[in-house]
N, CA, C and O atoms as a GROMACS GRO file, in nm:
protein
  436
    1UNK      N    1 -11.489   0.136  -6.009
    1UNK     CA    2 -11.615   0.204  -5.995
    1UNK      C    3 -11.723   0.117  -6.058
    1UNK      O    4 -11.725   0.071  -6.172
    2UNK      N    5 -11.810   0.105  -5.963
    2UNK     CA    6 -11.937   0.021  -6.030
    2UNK      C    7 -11.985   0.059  -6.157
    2UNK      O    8 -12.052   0.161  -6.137
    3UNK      N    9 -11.988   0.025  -6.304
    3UNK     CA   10 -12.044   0.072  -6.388
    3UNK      C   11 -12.153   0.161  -6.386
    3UNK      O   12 -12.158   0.277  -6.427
    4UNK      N   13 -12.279   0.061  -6.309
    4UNK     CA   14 -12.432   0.068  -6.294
    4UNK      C   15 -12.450   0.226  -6.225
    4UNK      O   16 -12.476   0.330  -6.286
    5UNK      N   17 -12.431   0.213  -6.103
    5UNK     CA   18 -12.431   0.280  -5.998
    5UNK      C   19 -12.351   0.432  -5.985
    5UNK      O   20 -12.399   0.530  -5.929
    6UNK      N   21 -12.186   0.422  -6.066
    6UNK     CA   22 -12.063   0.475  -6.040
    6UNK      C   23 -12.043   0.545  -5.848
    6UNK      O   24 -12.013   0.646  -5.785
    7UNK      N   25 -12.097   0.370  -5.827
    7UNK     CA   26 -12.013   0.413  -5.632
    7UNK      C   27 -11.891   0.324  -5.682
    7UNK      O   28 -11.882   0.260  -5.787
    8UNK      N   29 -11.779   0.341  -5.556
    8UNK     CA   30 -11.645   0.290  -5.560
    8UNK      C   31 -11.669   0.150  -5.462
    8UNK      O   32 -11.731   0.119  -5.360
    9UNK      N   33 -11.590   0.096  -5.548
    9UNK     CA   34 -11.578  -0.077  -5.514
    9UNK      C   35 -11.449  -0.083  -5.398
    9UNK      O   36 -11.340  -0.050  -5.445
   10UNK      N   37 -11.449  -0.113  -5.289
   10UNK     CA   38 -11.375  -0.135  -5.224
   10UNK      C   39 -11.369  -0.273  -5.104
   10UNK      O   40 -11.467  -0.339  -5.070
   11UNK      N   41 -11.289  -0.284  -5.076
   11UNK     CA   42 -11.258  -0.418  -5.019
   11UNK      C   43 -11.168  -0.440  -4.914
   11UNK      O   44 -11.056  -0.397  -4.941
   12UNK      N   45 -11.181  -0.509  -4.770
   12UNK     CA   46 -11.099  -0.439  -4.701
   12UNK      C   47 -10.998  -0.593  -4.704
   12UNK      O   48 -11.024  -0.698  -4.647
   13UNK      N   49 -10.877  -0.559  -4.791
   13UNK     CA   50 -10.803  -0.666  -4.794
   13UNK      C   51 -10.743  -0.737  -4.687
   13UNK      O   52 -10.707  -0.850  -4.719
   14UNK      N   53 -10.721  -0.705  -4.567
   14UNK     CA   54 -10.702  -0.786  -4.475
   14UNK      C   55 -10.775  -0.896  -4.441
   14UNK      O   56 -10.716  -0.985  -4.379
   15UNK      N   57 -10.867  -0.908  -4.464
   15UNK     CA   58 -11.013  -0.981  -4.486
   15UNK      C   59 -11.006  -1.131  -4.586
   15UNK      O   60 -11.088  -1.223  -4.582
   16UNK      N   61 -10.896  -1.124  -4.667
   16UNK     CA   62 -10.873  -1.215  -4.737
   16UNK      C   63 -10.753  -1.289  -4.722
   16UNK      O   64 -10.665  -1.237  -4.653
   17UNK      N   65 -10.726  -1.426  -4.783
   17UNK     CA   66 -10.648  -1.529  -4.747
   17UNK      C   67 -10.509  -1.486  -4.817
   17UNK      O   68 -10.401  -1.503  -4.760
   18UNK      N   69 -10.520  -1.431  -4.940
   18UNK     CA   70 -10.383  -1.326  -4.973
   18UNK      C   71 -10.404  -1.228  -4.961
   18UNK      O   72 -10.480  -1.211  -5.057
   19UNK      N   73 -10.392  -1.075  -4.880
   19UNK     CA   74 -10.403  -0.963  -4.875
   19UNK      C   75 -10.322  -0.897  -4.985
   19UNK      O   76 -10.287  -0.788  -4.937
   20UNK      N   77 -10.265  -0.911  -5.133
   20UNK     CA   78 -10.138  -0.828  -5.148
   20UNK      C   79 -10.279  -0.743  -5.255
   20UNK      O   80 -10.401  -0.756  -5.260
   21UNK      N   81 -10.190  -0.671  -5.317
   21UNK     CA   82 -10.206  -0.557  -5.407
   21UNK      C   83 -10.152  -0.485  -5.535
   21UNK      O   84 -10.030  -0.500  -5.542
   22UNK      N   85 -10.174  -0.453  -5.581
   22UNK     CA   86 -10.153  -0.387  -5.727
   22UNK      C   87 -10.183  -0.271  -5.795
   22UNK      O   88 -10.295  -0.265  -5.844
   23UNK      N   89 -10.124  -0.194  -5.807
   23UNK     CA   90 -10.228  -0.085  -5.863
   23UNK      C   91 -10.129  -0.024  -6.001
   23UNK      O   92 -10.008  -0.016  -6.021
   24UNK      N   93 -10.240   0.010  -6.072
   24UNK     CA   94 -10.189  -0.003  -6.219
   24UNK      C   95 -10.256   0.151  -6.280
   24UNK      O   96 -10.352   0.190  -6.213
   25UNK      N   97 -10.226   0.216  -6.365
   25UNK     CA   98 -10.222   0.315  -6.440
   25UNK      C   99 -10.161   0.435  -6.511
   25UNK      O  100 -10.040   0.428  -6.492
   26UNK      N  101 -10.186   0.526  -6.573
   26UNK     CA  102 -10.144   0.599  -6.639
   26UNK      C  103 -10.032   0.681  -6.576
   26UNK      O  104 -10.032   0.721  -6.460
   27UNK      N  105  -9.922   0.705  -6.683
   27UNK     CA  106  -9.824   0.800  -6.630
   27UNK      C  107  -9.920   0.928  -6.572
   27UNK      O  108 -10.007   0.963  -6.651
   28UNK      N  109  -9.914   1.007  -6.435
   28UNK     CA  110  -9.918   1.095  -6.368
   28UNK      C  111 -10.111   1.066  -6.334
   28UNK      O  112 -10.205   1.138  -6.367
   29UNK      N  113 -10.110   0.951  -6.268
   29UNK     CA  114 -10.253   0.884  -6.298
   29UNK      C  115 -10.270   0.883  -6.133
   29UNK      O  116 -10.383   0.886  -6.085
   30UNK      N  117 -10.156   0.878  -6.050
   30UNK     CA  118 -10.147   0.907  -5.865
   30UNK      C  119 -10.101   0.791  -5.866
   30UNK      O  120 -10.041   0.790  -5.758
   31UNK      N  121 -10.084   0.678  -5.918
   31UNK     CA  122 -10.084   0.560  -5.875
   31UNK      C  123  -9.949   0.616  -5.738
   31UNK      O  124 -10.012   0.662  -5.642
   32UNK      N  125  -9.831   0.621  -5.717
   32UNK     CA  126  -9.760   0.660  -5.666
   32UNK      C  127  -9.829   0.695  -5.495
   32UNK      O  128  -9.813   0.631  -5.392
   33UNK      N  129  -9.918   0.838  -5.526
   33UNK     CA  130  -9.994   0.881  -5.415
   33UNK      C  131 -10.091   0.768  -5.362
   33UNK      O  132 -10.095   0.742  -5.241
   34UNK      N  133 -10.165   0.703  -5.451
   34UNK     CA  134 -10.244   0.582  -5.356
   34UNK      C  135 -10.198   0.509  -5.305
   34UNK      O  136 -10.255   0.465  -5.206
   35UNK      N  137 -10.036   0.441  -5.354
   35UNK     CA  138  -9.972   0.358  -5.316
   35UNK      C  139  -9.923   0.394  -5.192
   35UNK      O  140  -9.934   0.307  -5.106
   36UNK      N  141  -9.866   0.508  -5.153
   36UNK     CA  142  -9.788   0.585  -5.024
   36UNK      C  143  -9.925   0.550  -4.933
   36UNK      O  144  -9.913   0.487  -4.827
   37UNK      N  145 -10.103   0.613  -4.999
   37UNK     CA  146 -10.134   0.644  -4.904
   37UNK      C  147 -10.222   0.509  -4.811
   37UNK      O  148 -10.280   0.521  -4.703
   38UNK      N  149 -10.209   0.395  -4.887
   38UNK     CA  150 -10.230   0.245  -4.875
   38UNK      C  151 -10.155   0.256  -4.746
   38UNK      O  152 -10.196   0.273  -4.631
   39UNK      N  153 -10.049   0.242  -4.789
   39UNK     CA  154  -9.898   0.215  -4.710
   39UNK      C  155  -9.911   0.256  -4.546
   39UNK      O  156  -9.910   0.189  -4.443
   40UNK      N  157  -9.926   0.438  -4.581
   40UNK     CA  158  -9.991   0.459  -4.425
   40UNK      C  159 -10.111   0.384  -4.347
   40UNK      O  160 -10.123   0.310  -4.249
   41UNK      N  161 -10.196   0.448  -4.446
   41UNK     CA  162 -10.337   0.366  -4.341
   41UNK      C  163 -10.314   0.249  -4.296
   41UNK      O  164 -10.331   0.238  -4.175
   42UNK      N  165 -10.272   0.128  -4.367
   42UNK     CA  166 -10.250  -0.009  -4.349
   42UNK      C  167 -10.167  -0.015  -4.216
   42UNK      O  168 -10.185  -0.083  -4.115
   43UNK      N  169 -10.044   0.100  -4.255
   43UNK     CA  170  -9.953   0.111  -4.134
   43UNK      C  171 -10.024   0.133  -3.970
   43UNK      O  172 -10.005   0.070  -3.866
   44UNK      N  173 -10.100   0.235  -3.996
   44UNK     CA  174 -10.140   0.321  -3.893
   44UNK      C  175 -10.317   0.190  -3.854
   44UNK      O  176 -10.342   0.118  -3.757
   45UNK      N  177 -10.361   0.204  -3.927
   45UNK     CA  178 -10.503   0.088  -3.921
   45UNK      C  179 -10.441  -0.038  -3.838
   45UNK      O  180 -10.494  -0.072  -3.732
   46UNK      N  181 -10.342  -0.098  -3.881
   46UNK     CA  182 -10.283  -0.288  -3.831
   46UNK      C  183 -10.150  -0.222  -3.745
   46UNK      O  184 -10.050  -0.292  -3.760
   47UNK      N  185 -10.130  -0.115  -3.670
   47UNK     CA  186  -9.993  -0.111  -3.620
   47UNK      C  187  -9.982  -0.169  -3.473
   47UNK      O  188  -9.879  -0.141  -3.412
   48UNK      N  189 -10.096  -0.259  -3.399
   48UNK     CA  190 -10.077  -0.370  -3.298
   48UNK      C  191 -10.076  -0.477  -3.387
   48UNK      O  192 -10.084  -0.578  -3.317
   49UNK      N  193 -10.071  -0.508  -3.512
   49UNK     CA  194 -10.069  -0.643  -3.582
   49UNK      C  195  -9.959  -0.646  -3.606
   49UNK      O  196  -9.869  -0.562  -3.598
   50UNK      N  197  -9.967  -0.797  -3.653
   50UNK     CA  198  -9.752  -0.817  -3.689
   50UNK      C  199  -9.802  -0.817  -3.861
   50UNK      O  200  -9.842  -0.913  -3.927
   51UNK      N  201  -9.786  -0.683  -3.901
   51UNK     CA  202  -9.868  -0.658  -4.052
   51UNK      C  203  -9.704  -0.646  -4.123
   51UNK      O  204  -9.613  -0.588  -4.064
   52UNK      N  205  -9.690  -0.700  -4.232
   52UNK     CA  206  -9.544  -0.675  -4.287
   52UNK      C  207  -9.587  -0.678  -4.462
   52UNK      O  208  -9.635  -0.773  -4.524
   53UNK      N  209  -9.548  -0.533  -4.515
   53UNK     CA  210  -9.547  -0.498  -4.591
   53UNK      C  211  -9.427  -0.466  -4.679
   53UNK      O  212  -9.354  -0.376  -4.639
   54UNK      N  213  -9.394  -0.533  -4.803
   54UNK     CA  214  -9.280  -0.549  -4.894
   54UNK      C  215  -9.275  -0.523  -5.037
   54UNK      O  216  -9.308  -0.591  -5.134
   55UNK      N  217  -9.210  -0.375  -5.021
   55UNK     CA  218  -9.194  -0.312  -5.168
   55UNK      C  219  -9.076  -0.330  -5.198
   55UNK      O  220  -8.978  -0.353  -5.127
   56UNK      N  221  -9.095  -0.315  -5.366
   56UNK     CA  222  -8.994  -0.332  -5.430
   56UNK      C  223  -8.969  -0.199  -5.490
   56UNK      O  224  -9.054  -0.129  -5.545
   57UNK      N  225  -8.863  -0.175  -5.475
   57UNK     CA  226  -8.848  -0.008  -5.491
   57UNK      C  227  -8.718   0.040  -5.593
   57UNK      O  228  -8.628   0.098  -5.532
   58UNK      N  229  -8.705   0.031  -5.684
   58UNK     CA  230  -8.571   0.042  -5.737
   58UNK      C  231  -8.559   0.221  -5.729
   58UNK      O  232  -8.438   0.240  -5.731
   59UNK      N  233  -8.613   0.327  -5.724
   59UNK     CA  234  -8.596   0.411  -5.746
   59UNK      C  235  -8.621   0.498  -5.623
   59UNK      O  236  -8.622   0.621  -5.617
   60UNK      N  237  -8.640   0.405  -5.521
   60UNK     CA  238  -8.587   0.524  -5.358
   60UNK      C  239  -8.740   0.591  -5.296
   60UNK      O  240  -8.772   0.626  -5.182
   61UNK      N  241  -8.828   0.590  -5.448
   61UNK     CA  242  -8.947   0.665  -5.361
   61UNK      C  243  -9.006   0.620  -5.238
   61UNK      O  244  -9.063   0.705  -5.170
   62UNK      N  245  -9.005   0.505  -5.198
   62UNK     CA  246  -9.051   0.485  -5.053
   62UNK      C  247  -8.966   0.500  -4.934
   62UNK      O  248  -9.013   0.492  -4.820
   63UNK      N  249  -8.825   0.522  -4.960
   63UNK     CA  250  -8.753   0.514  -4.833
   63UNK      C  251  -8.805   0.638  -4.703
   63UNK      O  252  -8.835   0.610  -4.587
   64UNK      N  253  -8.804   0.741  -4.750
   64UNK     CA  254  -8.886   0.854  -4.622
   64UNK      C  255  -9.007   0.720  -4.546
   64UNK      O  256  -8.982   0.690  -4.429
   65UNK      N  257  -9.112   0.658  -4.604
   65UNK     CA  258  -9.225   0.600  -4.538
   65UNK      C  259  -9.137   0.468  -4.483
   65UNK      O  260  -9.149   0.425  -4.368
   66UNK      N  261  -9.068   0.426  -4.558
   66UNK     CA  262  -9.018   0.278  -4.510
   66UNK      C  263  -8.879   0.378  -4.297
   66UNK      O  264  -8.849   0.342  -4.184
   67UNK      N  265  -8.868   0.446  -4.348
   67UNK     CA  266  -8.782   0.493  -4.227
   67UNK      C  267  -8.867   0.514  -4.140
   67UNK      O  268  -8.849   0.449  -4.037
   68UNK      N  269  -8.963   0.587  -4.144
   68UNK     CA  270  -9.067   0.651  -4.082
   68UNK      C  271  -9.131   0.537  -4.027
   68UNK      O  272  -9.145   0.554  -3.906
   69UNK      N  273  -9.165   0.454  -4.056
   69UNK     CA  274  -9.240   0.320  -3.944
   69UNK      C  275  -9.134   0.217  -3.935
   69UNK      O  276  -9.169   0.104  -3.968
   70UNK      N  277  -9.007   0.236  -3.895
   70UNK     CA  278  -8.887   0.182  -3.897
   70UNK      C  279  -8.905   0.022  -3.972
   70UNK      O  280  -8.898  -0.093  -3.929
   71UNK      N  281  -8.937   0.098  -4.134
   71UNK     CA  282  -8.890  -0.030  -4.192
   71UNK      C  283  -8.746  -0.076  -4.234
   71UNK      O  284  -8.654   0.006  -4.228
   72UNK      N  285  -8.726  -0.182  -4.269
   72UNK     CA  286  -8.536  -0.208  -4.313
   72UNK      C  287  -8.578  -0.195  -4.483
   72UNK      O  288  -8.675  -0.225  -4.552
   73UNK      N  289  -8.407  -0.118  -4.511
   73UNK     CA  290  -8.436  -0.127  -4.623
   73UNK      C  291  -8.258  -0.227  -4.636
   73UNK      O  292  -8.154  -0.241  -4.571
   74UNK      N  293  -8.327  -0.279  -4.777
   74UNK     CA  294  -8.171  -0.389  -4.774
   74UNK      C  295  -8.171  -0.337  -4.972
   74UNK      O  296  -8.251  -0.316  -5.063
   75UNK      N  297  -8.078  -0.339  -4.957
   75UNK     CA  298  -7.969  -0.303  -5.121
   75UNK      C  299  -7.971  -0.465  -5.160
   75UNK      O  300  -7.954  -0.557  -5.080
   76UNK      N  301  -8.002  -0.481  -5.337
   76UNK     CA  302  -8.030  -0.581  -5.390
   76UNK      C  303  -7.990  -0.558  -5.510
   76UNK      O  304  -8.074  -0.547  -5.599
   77UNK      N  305  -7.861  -0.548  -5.536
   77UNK     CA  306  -7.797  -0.523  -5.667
   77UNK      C  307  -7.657  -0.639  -5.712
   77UNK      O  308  -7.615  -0.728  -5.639
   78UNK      N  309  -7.615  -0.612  -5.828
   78UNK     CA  310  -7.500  -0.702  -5.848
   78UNK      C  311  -7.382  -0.677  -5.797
   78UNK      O  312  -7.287  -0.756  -5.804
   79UNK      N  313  -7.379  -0.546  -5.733
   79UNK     CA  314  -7.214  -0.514  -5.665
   79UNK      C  315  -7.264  -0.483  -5.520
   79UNK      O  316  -7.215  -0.397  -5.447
   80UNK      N  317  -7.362  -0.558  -5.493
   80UNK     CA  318  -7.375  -0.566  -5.340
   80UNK      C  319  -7.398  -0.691  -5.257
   80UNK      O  320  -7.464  -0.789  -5.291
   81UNK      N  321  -7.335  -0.672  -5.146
   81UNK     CA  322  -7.362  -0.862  -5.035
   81UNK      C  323  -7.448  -0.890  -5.016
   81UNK      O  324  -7.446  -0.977  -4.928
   82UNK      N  325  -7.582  -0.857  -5.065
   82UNK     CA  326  -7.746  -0.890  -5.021
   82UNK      C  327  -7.741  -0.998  -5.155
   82UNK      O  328  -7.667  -0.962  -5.247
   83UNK      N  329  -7.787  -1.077  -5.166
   83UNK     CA  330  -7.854  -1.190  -5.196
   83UNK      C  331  -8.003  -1.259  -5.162
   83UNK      O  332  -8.014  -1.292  -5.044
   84UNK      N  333  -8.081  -1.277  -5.220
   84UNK     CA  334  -8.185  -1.398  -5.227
   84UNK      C  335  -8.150  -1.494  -5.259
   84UNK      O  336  -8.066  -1.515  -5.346
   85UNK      N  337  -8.201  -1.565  -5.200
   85UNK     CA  338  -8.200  -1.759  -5.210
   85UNK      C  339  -8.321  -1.790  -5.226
   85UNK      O  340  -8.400  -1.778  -5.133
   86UNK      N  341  -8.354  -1.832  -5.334
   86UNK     CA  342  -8.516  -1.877  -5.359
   86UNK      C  343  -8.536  -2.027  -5.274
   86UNK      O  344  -8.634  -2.062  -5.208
   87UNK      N  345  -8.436  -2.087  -5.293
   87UNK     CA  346  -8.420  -2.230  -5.212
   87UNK      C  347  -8.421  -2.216  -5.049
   87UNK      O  348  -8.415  -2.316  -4.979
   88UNK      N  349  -8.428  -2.105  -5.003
   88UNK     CA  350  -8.394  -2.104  -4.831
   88UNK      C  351  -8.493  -2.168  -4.798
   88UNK      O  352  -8.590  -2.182  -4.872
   89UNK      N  353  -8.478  -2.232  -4.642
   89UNK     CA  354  -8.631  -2.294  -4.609
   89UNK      C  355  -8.663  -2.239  -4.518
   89UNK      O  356  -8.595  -2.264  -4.418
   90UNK      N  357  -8.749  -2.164  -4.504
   90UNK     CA  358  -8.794  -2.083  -4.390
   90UNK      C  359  -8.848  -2.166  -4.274
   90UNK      O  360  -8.921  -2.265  -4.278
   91UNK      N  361  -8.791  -2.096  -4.160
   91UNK     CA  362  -8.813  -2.199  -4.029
   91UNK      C  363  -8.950  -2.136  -3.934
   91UNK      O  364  -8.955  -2.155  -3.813
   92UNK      N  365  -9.052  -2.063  -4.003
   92UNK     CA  366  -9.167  -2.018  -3.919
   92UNK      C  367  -9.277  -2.120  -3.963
   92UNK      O  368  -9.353  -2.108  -3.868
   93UNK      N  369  -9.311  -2.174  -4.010
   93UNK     CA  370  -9.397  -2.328  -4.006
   93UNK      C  371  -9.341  -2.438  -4.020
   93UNK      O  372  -9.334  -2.510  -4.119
   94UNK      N  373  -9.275  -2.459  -3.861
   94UNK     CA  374  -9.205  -2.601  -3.849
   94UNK      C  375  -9.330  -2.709  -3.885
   94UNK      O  376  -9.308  -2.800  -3.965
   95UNK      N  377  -9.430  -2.697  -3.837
   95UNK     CA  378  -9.523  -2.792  -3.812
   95UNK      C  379  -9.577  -2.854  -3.958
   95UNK      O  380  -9.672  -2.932  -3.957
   96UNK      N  381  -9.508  -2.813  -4.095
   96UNK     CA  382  -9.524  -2.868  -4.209
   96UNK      C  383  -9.414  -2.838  -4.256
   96UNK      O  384  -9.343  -2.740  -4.235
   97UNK      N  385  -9.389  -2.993  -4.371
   97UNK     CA  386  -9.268  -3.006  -4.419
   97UNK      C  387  -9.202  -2.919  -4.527
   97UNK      O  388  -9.232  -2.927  -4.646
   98UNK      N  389  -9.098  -2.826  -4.470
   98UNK     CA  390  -9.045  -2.724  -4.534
   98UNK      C  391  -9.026  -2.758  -4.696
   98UNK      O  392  -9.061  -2.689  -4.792
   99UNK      N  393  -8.977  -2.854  -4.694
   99UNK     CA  394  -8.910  -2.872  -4.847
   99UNK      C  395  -9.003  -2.912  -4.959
   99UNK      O  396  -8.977  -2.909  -5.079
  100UNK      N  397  -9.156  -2.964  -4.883
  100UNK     CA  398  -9.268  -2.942  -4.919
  100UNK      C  399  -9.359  -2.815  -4.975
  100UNK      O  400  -9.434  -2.800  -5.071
  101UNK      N  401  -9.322  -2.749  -4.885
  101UNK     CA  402  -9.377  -2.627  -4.897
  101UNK      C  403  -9.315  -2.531  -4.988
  101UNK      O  404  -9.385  -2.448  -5.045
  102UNK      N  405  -9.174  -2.538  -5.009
  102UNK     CA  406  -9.071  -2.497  -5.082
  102UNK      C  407  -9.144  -2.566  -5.220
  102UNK      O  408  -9.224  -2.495  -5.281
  103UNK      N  409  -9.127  -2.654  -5.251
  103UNK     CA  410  -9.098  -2.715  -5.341
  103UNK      C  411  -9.242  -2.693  -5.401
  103UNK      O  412  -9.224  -2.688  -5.522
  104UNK      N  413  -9.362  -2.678  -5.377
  104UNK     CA  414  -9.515  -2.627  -5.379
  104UNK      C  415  -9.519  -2.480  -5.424
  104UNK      O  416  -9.595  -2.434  -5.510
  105UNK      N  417  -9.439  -2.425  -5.362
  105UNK     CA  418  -9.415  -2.269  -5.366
  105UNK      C  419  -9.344  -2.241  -5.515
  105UNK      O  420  -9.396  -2.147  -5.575
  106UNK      N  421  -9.235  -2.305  -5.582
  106UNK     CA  422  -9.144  -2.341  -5.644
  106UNK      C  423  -9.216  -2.365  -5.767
  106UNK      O  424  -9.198  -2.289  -5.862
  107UNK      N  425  -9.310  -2.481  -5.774
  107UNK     CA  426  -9.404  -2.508  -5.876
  107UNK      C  427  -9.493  -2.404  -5.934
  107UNK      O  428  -9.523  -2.403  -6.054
  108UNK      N  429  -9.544  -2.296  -5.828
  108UNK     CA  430  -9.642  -2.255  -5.855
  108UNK      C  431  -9.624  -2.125  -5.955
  108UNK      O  432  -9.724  -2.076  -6.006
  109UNK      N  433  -9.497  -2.073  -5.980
  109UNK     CA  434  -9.475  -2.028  -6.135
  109UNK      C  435  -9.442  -2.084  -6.199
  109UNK      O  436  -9.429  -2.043  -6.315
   0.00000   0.00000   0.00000
């Protein structure tokens, strides 16, 4: 909220070169409810776009929304076959050198 003014600051993140997001506050503060209701609009606003949205969910609350716009959900635990590979090289920008890009990506924490 604008200090000066108190109008709401908003921004339409698609609009930018990283679109992601964050939202931060108090136990029983909605964060939860803004987050769901992000989730839709974004869904329902970009649903002719190839828009791909990726939560991390340890506690199940998104699975109803992730089913509901037939997202996948994949199990990421120690007694399960899902794995990450931080090293994989992803093959959707052939046209620059993967291990480059990896290795750029890699640096940047």
């Amino acid at each position: 909220m604008n200090q000066i003014s108190s109008n709401i600051i908003t921004i339409d993140r698609s609009l930018l070169n990283t679109p992601s997001g964050l939202i931060l506050g108090t136990s029983g503060a909605g964060k939860g409810m803004a987050t769901k209701h992000e989730i839709i609009t974004t869904k329902i606003k970009e649903s002719g776009e190839n828009t791909e949205i990726i939560i991390v969910d340890p506690e199940a609350e998104y699975s109803v929304i992730g089913r509901t716009f037939g997202g996948e959900m994949i199990d990421i635990a120690p007694d399960s076959q899902t794995y990450l590979n931080v090293l994989d090289l992803s093959e959707e920008n052939m046209d620059e050198d993967p291990v480059k890009v990896k290795s750029e990506f890699l640096l940047s924490f």
